[in-house]
N, CA and C atoms of all chains as a GROMACS GRO file, in nm:
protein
  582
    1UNK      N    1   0.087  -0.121   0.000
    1UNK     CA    2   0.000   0.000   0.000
    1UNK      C    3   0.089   0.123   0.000
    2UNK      N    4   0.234   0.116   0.107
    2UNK     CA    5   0.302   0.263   0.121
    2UNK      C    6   0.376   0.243  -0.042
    3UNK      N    7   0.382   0.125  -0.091
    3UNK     CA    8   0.519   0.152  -0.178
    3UNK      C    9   0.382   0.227  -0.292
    4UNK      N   10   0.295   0.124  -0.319
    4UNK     CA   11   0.195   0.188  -0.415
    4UNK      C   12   0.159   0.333  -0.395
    5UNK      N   13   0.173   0.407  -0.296
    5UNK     CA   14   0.141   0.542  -0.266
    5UNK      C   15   0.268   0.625  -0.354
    6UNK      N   16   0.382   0.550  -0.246
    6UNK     CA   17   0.492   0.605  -0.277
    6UNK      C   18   0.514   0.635  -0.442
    7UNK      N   19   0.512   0.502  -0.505
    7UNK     CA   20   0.503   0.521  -0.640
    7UNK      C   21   0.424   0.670  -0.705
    8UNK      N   22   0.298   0.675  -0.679
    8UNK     CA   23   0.194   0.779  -0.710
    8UNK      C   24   0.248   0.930  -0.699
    9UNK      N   25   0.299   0.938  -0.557
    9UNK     CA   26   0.364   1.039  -0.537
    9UNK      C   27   0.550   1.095  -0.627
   10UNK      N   28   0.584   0.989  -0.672
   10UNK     CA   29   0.697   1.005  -0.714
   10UNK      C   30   0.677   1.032  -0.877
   11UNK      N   31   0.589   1.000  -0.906
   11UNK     CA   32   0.507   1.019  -1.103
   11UNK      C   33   0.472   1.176  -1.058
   12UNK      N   34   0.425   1.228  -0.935
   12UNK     CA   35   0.381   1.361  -0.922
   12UNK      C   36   0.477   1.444  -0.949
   13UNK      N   37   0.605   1.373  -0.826
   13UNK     CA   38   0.712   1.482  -0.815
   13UNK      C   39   0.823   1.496  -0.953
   14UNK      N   40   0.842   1.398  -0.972
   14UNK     CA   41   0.914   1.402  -1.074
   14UNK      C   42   0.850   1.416  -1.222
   15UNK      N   43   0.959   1.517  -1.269
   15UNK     CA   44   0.903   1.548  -1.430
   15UNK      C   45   0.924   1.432  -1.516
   16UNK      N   46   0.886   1.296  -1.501
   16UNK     CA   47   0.910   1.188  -1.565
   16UNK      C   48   0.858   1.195  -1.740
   17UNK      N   49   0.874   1.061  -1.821
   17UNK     CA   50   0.764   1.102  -1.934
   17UNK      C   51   0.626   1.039  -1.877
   18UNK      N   52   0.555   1.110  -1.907
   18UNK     CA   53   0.376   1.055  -1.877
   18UNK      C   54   0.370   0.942  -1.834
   19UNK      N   55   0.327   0.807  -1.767
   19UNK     CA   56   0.295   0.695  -1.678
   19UNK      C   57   0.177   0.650  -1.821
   20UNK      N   58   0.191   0.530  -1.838
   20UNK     CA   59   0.103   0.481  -1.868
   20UNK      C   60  -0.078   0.500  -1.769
   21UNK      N   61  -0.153   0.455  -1.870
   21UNK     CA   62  -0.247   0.550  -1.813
   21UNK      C   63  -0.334   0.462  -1.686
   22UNK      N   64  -0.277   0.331  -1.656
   22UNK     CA   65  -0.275   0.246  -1.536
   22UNK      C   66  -0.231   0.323  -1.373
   23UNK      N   67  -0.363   0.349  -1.265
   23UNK     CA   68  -0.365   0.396  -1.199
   23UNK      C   69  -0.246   0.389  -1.097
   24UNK      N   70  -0.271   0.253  -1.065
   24UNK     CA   71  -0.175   0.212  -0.949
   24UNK      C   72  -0.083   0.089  -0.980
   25UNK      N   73  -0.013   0.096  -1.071
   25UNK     CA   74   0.042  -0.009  -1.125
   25UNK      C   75   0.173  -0.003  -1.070
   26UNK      N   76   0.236  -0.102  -1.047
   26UNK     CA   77   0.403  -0.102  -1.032
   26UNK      C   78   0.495  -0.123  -1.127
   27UNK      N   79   0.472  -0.074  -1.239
   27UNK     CA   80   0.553  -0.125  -1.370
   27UNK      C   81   0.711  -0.092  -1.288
   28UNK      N   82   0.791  -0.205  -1.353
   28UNK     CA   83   0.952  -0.171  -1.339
   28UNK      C   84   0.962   0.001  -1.409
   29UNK      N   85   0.869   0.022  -1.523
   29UNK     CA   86   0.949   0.114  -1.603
   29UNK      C   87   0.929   0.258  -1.528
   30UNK      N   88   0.828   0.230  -1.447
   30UNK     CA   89   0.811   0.397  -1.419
   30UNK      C   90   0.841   0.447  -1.290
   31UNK      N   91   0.841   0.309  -1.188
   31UNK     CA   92   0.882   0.344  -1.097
   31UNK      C   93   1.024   0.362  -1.077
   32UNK      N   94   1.074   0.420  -0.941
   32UNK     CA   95   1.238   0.410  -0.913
   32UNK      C   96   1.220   0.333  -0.774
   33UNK      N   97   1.385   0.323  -0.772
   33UNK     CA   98   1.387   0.240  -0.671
   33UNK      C   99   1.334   0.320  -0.514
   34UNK      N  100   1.308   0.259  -0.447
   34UNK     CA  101   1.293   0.336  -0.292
   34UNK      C  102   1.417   0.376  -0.241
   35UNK      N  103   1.430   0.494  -0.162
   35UNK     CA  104   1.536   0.483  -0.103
   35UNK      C  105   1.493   0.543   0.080
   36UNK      N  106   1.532   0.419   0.149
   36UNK     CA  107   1.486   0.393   0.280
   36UNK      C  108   1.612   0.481   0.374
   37UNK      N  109   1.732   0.538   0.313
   37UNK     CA  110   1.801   0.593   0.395
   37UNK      C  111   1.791   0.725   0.393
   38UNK      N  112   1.710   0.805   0.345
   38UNK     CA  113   1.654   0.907   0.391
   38UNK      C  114   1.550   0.935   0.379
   39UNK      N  115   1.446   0.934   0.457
   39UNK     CA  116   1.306   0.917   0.508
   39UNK      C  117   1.232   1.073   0.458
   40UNK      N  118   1.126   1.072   0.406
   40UNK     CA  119   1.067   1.170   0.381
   40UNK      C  120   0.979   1.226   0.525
   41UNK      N  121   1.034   1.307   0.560
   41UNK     CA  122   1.027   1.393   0.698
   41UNK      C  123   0.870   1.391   0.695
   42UNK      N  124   0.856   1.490   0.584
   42UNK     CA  125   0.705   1.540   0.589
   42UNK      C  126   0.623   1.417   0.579
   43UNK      N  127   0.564   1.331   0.544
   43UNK     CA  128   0.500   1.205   0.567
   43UNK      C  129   0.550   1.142   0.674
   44UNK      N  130   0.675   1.143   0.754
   44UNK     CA  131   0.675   1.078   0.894
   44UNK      C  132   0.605   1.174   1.001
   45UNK      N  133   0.597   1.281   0.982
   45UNK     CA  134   0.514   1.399   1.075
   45UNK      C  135   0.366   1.402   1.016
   46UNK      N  136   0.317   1.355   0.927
   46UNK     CA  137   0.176   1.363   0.873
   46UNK      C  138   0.134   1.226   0.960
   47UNK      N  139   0.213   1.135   0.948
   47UNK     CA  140   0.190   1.002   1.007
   47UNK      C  141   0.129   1.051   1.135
   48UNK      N  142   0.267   1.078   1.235
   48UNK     CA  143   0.270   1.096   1.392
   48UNK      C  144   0.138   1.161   1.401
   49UNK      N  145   0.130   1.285   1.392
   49UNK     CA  146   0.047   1.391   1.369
   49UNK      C  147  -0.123   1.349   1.362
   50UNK      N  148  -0.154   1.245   1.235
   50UNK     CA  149  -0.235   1.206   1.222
   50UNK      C  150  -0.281   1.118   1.324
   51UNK      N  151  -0.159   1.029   1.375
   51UNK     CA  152  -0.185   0.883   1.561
   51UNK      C  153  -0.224   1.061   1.652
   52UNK      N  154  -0.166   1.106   1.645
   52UNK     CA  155  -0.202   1.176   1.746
   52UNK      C  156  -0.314   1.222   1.757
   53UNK      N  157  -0.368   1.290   1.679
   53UNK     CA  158  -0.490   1.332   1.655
   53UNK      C  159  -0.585   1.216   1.625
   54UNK      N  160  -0.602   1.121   1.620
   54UNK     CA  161  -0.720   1.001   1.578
   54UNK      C  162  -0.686   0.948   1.724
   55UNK      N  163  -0.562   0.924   1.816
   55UNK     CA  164  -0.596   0.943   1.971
   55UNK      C  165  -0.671   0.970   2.020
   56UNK      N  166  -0.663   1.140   2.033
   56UNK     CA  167  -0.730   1.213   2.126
   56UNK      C  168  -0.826   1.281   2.033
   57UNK      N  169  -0.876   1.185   1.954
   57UNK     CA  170  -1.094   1.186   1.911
   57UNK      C  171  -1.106   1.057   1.984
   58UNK      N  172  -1.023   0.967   2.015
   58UNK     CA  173  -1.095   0.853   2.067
   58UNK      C  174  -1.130   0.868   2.182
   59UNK      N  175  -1.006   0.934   2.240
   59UNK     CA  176  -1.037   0.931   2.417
   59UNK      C  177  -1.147   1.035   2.454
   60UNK      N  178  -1.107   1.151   2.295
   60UNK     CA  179  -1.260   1.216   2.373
   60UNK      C  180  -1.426   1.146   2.327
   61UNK      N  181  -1.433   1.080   2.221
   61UNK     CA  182  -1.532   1.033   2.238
   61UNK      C  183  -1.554   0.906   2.345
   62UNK      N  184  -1.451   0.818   2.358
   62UNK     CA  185  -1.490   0.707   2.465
   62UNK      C  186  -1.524   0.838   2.605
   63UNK      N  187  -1.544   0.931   2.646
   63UNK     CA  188  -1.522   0.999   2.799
   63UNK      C  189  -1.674   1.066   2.759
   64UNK      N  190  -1.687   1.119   2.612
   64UNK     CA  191  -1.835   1.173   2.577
   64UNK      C  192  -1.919   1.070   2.586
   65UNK      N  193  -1.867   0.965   2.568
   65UNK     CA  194  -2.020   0.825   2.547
   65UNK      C  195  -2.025   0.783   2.722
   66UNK      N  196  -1.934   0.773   2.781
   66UNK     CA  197  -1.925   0.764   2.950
   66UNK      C  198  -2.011   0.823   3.056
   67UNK      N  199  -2.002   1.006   2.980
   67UNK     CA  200  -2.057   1.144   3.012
   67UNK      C  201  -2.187   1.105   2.986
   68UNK      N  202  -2.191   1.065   2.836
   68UNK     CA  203  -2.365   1.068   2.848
   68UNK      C  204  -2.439   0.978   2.858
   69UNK      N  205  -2.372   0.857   2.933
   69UNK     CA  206  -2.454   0.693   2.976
   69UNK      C  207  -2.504   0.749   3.089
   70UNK      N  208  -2.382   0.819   3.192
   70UNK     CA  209  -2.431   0.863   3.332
   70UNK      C  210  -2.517   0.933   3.331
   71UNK      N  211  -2.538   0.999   3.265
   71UNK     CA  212  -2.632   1.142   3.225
   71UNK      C  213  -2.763   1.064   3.229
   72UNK      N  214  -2.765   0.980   3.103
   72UNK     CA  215  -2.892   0.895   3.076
   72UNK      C  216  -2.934   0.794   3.202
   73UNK      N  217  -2.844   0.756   3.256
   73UNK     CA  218  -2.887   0.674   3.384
   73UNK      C  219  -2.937   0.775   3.512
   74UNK      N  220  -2.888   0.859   3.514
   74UNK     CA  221  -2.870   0.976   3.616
   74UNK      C  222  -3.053   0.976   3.632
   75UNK      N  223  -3.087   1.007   3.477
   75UNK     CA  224  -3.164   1.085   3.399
   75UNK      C  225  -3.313   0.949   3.427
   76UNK      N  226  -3.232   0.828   3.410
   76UNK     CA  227  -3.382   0.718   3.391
   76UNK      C  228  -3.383   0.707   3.570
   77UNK      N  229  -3.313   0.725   3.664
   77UNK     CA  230  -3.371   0.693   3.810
   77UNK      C  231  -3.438   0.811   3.887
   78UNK      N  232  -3.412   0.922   3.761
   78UNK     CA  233  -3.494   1.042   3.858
   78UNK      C  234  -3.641   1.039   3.849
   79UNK      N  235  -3.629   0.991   3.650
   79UNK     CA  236  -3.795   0.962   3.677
   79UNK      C  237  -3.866   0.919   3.713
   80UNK      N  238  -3.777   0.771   3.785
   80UNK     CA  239  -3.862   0.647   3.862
   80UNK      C  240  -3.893   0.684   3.994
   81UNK      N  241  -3.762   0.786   4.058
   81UNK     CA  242  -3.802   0.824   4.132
   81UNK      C  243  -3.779   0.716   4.284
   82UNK      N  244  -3.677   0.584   4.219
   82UNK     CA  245  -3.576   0.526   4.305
   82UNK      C  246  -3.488   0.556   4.402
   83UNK      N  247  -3.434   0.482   4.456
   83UNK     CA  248  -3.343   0.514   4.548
   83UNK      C  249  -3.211   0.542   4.413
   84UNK      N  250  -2.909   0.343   0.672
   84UNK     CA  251  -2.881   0.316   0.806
   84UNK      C  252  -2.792   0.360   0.891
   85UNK      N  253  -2.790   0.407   1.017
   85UNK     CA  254  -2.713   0.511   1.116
   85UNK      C  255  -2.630   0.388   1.186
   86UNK      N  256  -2.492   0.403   1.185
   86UNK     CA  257  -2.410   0.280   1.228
   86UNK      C  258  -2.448   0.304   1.386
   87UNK      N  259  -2.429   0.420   1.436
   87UNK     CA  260  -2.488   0.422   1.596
   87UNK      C  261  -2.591   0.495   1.613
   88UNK      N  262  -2.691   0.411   1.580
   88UNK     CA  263  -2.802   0.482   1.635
   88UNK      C  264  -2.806   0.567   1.790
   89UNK      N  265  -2.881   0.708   1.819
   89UNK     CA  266  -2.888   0.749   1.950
   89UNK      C  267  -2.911   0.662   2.054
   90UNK      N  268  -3.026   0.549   2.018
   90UNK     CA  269  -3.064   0.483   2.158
   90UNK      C  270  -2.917   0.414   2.210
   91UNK      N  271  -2.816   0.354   2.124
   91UNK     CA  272  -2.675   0.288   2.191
   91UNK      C  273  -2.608   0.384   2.234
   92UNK      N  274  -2.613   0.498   2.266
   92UNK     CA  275  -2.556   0.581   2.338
   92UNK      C  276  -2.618   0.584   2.547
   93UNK      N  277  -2.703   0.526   2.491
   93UNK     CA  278  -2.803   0.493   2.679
   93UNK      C  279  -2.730   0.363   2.690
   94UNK      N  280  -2.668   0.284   2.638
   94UNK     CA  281  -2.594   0.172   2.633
   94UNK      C  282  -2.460   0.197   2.764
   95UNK      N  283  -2.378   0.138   2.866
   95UNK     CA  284  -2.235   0.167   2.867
   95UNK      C  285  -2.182   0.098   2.752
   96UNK      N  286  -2.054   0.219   2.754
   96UNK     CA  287  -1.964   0.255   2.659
   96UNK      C  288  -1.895   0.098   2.669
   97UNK      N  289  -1.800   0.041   2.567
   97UNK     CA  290  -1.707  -0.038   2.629
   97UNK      C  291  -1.583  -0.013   2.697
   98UNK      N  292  -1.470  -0.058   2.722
   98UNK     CA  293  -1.394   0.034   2.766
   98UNK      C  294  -1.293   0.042   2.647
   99UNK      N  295  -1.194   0.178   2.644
   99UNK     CA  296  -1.114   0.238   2.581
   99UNK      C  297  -1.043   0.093   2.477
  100UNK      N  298  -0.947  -0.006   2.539
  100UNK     CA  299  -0.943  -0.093   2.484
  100UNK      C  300  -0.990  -0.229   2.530
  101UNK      N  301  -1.067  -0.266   2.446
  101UNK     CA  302  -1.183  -0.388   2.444
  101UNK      C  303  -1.107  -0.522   2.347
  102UNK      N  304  -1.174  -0.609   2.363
  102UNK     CA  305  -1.113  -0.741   2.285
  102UNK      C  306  -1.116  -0.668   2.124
  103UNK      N  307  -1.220  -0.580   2.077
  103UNK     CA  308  -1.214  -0.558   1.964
  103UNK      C  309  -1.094  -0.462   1.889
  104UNK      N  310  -1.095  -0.352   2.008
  104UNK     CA  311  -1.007  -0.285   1.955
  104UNK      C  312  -0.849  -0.277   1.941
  105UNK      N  313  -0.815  -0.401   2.046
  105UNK     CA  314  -0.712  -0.450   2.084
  105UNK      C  315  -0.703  -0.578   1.987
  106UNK      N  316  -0.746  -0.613   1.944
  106UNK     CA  317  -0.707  -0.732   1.837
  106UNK      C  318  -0.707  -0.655   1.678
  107UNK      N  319  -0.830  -0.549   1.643
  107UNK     CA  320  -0.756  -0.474   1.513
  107UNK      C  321  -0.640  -0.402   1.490
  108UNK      N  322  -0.608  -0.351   1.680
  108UNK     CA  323  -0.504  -0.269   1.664
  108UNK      C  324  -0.365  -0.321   1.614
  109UNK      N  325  -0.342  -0.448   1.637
  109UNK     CA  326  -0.289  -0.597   1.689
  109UNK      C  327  -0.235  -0.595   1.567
  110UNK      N  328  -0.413  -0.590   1.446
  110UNK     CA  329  -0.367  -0.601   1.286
  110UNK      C  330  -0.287  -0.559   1.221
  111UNK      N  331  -0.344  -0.420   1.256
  111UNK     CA  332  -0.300  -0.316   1.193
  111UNK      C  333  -0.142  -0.347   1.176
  112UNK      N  334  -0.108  -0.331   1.336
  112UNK     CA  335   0.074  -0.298   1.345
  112UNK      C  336   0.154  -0.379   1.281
  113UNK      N  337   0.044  -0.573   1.249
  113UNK     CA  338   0.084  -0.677   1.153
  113UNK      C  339   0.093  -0.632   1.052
  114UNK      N  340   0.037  -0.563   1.012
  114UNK     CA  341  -0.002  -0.531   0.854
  114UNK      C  342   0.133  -0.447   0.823
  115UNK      N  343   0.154  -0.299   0.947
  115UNK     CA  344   0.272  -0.231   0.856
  115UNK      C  345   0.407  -0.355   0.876
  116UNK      N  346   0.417  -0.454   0.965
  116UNK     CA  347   0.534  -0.488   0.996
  116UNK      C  348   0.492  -0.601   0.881
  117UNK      N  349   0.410  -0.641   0.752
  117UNK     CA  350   0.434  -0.768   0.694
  117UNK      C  351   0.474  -0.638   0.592
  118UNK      N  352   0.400  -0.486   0.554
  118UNK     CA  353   0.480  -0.425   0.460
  118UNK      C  354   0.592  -0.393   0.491
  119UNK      N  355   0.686  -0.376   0.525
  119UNK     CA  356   0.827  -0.361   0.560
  119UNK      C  357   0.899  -0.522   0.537
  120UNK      N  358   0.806  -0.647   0.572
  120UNK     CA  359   0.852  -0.755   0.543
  120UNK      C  360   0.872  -0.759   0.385
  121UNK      N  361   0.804  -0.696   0.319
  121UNK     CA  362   0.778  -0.718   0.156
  121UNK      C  363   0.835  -0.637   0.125
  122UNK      N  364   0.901  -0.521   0.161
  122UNK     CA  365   0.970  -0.381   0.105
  122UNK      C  366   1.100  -0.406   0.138
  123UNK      N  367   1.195  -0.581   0.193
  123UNK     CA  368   1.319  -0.601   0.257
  123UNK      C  369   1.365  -0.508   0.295
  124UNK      N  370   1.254  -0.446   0.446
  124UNK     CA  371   1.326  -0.356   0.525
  124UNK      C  372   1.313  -0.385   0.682
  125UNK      N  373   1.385  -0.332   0.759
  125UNK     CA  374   1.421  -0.423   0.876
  125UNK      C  375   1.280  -0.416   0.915
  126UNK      N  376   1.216  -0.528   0.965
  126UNK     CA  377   1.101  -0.568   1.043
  126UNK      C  378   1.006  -0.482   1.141
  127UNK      N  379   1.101  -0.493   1.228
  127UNK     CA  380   1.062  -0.382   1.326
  127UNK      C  381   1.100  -0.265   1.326
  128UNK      N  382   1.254  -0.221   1.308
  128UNK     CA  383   1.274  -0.098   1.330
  128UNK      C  384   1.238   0.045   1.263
  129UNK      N  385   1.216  -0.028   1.150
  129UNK     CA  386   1.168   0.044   1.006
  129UNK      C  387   1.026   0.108   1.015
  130UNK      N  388   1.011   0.192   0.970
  130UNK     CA  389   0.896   0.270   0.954
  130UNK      C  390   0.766   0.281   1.089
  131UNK      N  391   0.848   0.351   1.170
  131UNK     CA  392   0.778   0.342   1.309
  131UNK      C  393   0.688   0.389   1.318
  132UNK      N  394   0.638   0.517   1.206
  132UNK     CA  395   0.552   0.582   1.162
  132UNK      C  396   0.425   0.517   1.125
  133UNK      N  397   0.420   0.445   1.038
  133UNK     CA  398   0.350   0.370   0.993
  133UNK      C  399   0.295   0.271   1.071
  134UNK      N  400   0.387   0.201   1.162
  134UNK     CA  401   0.320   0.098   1.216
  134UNK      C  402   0.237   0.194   1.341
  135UNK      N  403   0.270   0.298   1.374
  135UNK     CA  404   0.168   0.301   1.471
  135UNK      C  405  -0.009   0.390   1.440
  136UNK      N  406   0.093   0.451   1.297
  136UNK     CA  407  -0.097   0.517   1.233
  136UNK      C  408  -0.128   0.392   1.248
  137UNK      N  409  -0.089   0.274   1.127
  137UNK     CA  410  -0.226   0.156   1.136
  137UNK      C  411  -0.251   0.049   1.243
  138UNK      N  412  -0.172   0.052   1.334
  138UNK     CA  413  -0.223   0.042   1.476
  138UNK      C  414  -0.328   0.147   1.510
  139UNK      N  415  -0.296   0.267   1.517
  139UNK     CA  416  -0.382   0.377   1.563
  139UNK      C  417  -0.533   0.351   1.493
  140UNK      N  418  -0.555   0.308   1.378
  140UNK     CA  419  -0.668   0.319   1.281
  140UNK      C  420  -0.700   0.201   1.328
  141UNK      N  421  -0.633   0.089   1.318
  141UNK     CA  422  -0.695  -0.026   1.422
  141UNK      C  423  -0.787  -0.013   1.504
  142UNK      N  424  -0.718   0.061   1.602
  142UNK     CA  425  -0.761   0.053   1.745
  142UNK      C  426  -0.963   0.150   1.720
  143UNK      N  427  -0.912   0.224   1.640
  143UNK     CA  428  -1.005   0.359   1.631
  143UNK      C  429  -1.171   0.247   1.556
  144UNK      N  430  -1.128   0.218   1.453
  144UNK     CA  431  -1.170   0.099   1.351
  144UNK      C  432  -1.253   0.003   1.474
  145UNK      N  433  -1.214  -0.121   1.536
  145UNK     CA  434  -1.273  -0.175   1.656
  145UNK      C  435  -1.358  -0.144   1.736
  146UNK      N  436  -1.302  -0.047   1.822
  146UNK     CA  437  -1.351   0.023   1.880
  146UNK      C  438  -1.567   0.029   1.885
  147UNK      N  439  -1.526   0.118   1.771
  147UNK     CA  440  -1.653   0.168   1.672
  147UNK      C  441  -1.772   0.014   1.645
  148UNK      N  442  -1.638  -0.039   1.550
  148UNK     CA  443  -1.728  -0.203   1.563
  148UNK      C  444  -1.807  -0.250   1.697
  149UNK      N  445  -1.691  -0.236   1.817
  149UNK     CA  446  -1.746  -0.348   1.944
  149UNK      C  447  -1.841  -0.229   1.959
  150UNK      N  448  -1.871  -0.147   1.970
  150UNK     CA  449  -2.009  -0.063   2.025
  150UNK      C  450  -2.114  -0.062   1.919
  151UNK      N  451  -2.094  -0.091   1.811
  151UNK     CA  452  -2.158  -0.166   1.712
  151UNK      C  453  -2.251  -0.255   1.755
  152UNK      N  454  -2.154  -0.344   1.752
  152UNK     CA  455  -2.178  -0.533   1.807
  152UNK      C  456  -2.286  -0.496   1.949
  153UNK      N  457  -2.254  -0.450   2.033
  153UNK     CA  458  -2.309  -0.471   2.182
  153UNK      C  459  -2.420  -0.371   2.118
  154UNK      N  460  -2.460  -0.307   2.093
  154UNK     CA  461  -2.607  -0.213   2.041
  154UNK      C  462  -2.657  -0.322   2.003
  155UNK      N  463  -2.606  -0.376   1.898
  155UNK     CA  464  -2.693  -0.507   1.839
  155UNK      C  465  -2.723  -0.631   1.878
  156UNK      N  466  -2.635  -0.668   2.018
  156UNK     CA  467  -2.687  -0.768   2.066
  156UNK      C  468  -2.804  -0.706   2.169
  157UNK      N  469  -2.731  -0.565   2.271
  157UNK     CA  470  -2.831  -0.513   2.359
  157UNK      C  471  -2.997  -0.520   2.273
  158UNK      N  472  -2.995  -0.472   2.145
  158UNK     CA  473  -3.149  -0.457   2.087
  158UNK      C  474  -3.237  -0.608   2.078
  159UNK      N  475  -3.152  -0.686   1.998
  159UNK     CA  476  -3.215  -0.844   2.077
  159UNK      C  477  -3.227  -0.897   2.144
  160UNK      N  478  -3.172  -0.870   2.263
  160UNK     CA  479  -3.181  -0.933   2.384
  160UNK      C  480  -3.352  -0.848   2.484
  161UNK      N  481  -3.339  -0.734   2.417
  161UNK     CA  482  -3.428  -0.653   2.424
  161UNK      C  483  -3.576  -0.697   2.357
  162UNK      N  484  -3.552  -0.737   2.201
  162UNK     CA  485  -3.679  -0.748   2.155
  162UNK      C  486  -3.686  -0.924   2.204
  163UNK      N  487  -3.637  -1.016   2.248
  163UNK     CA  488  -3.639  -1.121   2.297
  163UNK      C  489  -3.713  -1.102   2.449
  164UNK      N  490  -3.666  -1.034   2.557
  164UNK     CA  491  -3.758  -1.003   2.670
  164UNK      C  492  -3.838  -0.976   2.692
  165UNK      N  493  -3.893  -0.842   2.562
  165UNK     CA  494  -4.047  -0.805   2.542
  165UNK      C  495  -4.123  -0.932   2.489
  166UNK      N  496  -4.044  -1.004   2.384
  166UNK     CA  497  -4.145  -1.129   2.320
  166UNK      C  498  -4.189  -1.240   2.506
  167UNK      N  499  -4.064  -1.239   2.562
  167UNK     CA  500  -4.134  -1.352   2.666
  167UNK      C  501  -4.209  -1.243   2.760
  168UNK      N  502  -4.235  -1.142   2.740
  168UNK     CA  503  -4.301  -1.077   2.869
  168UNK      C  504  -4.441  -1.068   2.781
  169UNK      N  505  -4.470  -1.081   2.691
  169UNK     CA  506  -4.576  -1.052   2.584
  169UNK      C  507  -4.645  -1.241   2.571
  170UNK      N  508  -4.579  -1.319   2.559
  170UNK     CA  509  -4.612  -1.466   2.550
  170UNK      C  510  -4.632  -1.535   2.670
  171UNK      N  511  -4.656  -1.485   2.813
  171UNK     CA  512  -4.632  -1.577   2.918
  171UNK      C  513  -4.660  -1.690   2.922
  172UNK      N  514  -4.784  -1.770   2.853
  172UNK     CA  515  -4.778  -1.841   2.827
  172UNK      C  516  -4.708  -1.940   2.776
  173UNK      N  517  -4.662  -1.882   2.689
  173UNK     CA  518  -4.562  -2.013   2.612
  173UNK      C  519  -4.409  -2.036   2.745
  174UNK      N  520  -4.403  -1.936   2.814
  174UNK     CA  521  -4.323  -1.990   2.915
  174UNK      C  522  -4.251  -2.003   3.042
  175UNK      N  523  -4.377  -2.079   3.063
  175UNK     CA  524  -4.458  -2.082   3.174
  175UNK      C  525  -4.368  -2.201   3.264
  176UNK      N  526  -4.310  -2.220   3.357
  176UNK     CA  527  -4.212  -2.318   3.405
  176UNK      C  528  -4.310  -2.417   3.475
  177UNK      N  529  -4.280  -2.516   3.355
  177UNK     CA  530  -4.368  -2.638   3.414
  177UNK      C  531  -4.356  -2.687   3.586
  178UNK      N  532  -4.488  -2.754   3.659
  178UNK     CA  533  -4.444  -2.750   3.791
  178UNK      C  534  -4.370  -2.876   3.835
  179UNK      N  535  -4.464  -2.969   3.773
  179UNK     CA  536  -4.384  -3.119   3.784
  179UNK      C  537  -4.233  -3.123   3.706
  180UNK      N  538  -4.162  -3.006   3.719
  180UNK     CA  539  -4.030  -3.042   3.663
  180UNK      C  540  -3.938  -3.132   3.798
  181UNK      N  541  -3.894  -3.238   3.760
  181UNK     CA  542  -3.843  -3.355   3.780
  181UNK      C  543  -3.649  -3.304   3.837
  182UNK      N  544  -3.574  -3.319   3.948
  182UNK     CA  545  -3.401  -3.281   3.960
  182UNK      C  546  -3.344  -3.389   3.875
  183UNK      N  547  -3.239  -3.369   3.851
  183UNK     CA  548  -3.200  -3.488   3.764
  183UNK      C  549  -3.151  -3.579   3.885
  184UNK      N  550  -3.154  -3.573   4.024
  184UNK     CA  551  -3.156  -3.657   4.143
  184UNK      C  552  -3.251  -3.753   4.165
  185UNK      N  553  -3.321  -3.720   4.119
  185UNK     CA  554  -3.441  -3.805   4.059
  185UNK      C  555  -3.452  -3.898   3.964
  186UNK      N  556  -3.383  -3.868   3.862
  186UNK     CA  557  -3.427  -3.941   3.750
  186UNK      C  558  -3.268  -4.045   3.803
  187UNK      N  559  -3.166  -3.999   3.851
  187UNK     CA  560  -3.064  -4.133   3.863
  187UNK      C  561  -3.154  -4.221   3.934
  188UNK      N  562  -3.052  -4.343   3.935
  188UNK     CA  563  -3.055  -4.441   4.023
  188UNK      C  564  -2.953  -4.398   4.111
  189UNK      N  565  -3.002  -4.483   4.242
  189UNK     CA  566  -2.871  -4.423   4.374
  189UNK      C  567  -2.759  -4.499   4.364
  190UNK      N  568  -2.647  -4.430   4.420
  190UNK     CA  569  -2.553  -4.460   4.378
  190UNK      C  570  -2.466  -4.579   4.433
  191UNK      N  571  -2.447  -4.721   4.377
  191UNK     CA  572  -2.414  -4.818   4.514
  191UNK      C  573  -2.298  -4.815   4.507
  192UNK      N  574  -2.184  -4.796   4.532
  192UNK     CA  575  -2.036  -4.793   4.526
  192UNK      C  576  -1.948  -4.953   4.526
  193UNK      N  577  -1.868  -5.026   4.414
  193UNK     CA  578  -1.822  -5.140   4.409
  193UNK      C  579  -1.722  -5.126   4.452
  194UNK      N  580  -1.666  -5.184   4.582
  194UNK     CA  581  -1.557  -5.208   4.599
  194UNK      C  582  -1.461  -5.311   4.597
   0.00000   0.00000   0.00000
């Protein structure tokens, strides 16, 4: 999936000749090789960035659905009118 | 169709990590560590980035499901209680029900 991205993005950046008109293909001819010893910064901070943020929607929705069970329970013994 | 309907919100929540979200998250981190297996790049150390977004999307992914799942069992278990509170009849606990102490024979011990 990253190399197939990667590919996509590298037909962008580079002024290559035109890609056959195959979306996501891995042809030998158009791609280049990867090179893993220097890491594209900006996609390792889109990464982090992105865990971070899809985190803290989780924790705030798991604490909003918590908030409003109690609420709703709070809410069904007042009307009964229970202990 | 509304994946969470309002009424599963009167539901408790599950907790933060649940069997569900803890076994996609599980996937996920499989998934970037089998791509790095296929890209002959070191296993683990490689792309730390990656393995923890699709862990992260895992976890997020599950999550969503198991509160899914429990709405949908809570609603049958629901329309199942109204059906026996609506049928009493049909079940009705017979009186002559029999212990299975009963139905043995006693027990003579061979020594």
């Amino acid at each position: 999936m990253a190399a197939g991205l990667r590919a996509v993005r590298r037909w962008g950046l580079v002024a290559a000749p035109p890609p056959p008109s195959l979306a996501f293909t891995r042809s030998a001819f158009v791609v280049k090789k990867a090179n893993n010893a220097q890491p594209n910064w900006l996609r390792v901070g889109l990464a982090f960035g992105t865990s971070a943020a899809l985190w803290a929607l989780l924790i705030k929705q798991h604490n909003e659905d918590v908030t409003e069970y109690e609420r709703r329970k709070a809410r069904a013994h007042q009307c009964r009118q229970c202990s | 169709m509304v994946f969470l309907p309002d009424e599963s919100r009167s539901l408790p929540p599950p907790p933060l990590l649940n069997k569900g979200s803890v076994w996609l998250g599980f996937a996920g981190w499989m998934s970037a560590l089998l791509d790095n297996a296929f890209n002959h790049r070191p296993v683990f150390g490689a792309g730390i980035h990656r393995q923890v977004l699709l862990a992260t999307l895992g976890c997020v992914v599950g999550y969503h499901l198991v509160k899914r799942a429990e709405y949908v069992h809570a609603k049958v278990d629901r329309e199942l209680c109204e059906y026996i509170r609506h049928h009493p009849e049909d079940f009705r606990r017979s009186t002559g029900k029999k212990r299975i102490g009963q139905l043995l024979e006693d027990f003579q011990p061979v020594r």
